[in-house]
N, C-alpha and C positions, 0 to 999 in steps of 0.2 A: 706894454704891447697893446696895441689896440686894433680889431679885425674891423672891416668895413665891407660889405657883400653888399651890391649894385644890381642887383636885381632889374634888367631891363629885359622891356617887351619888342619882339621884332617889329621889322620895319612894316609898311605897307604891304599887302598883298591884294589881290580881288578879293578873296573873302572878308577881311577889313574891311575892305571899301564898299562892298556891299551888304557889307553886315549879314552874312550867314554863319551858318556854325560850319568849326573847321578844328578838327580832333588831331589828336594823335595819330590815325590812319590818314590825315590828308594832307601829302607832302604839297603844298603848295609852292611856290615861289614866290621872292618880291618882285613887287614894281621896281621901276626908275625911280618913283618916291620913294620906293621903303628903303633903296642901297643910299638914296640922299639923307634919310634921316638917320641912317647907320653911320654917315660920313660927318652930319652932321652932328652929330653926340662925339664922335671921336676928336670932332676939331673943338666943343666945347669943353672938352676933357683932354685936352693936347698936354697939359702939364700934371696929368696923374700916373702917378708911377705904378702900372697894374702890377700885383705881386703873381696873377695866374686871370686867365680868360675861360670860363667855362662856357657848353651849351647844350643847347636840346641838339638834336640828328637831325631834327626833321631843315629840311632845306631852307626856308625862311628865317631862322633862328641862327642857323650854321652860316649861312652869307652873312646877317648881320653882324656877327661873334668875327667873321675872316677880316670885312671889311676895317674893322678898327685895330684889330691884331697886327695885320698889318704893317701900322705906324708905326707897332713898336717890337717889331720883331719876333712876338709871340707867338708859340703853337695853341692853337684850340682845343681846349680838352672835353671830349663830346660824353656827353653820359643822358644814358636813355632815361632815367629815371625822371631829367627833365625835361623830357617830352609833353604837348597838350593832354587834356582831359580826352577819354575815350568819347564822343559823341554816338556812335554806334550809325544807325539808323537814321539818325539826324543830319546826318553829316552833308555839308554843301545847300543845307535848306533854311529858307526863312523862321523866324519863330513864328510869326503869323501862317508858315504851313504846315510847322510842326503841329503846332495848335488844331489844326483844324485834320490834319490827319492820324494825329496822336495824341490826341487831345486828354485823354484818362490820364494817359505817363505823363505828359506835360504837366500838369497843374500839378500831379505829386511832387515833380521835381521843380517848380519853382517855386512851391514850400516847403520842400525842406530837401535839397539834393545831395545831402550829407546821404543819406541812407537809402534817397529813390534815386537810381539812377535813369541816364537816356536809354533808349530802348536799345536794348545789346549793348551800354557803353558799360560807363563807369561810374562811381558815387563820387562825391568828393570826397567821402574820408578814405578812399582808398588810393586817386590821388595825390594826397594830403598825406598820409604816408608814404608813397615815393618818394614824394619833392623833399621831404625834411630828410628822409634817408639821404638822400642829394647830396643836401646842408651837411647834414652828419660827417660824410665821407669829404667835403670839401673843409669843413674845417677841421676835422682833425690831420689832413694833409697842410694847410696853409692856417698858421696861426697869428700873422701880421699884416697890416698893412690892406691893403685896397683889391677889392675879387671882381671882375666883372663875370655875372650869371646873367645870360641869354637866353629867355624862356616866352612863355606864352600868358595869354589872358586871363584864364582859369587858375592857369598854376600858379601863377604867381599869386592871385587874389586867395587861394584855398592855404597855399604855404605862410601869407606875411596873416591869415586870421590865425594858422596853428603856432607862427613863432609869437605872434601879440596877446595869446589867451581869447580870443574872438570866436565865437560859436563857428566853426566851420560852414555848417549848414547857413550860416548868412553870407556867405564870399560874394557872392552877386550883389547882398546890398550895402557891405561896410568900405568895401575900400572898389576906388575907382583905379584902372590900369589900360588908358588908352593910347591905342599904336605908337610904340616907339619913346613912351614913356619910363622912367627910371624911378623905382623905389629905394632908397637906402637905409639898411639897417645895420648896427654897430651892434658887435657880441661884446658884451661887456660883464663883470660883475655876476652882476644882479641879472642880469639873462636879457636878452635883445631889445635895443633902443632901436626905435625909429624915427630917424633923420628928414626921408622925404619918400610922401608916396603918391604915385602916378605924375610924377613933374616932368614937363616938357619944357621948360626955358629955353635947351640947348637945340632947340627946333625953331626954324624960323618961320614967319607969321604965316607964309602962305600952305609950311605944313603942317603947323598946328589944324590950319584951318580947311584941311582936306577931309571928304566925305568917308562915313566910315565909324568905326569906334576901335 
């Protein structure tokens, strides 16, 4: 048997696009681009048999997860756990005004945001415990075959450092996870292999090449 969890990052939204922080409390929506690159990934992936479709609640995440489901009949099974990081205070703001308005908390937490969290957010390690509680609960329900998980920027980056032995407190600078990109890791064995991480192939050039991260 072999398990395979698809780890992808919603589509497009303005905060994307404009690169602000956008947490757990900020249900954003997507763009026209972010439902294209959710239709997009679905039609790169037209011949994968999903064993089950997970996601976050939050609406960006849940549109992208519907849109592909969709094709294949699938219900979305939504779980809070993977939801974004808490931003607190941050939330909807540039890092150049976090910086400049919160500038003590900022500099802890971009060295080390394992333990300093955003102002009234979250740490990573305690998002990093959610997400893999996540994992927990979805693989021991689905122990075959192909999972699409629908999550966010942080999460995903704070989850694939704690499934690969990666300092937590580095997720911002070890693994890249932009809009709409797909990480893949195999449970195997010897404990999780990864396959591919932040790959947009299944995206076409003009939205790869959209503004944003």
């Amino acid at each position: 048997m072999t398990l395979r969890l698809h780890f992808l990052r919603h589509g497009q939204t303005e905060s994307s696009r404009d690169n602000v922080f956008c947490g757990g409390s900020n249900d954003v929506a997507l763009l026209d681009d972010g439902v294209a690159m959710a239709e997009a990934f679905a039609e790169s992936y037209r011949n994968t048999a999903w064993a089950a479709i997970y996601s976050s609640p939050q609406q960006r995440a849940l549109k992208t997860a519907q849109t592909i489901a969709v094709r294949y009949g699938l219900h979305v099974r939504a779980d809070a756990d993977l939801r974004e990081i808490e931003y607190g205070a941050w939330d909807g703001l540039s890092a150049q005004v976090v910086d400049r308005d919160f500038h003590d908390a900022y500099e802890r937490w971009t060295a080390d945001p394992a333990w300093n969290a955003p102002t009234n957010g979250e740490t990573a390690v305690a998002l990093a415990r959610r997400m893999l509680g996540a994992v927990e609960r979805i693989t021991s329900t689905v122990t075959d075959g192909d999972v699409l998980v629908v999550s966010h920027k942080a999460a995903i980056r704070a989850l694939l450092c704690t499934l690969l032995g990666v300092d937590v407190g580095r997720f911002r600078y070890r693994f890249g996870c932009p809009v709409g990109s797909v990480s893949i890791v195999e449970f195997t064995g010897r404990g999780p292999l990864a396959h591919a991480i932040g790959d947009r192939s299944h995206l076409t050039e003009r939205l790869r090449n959209l503004p944003g991260t």
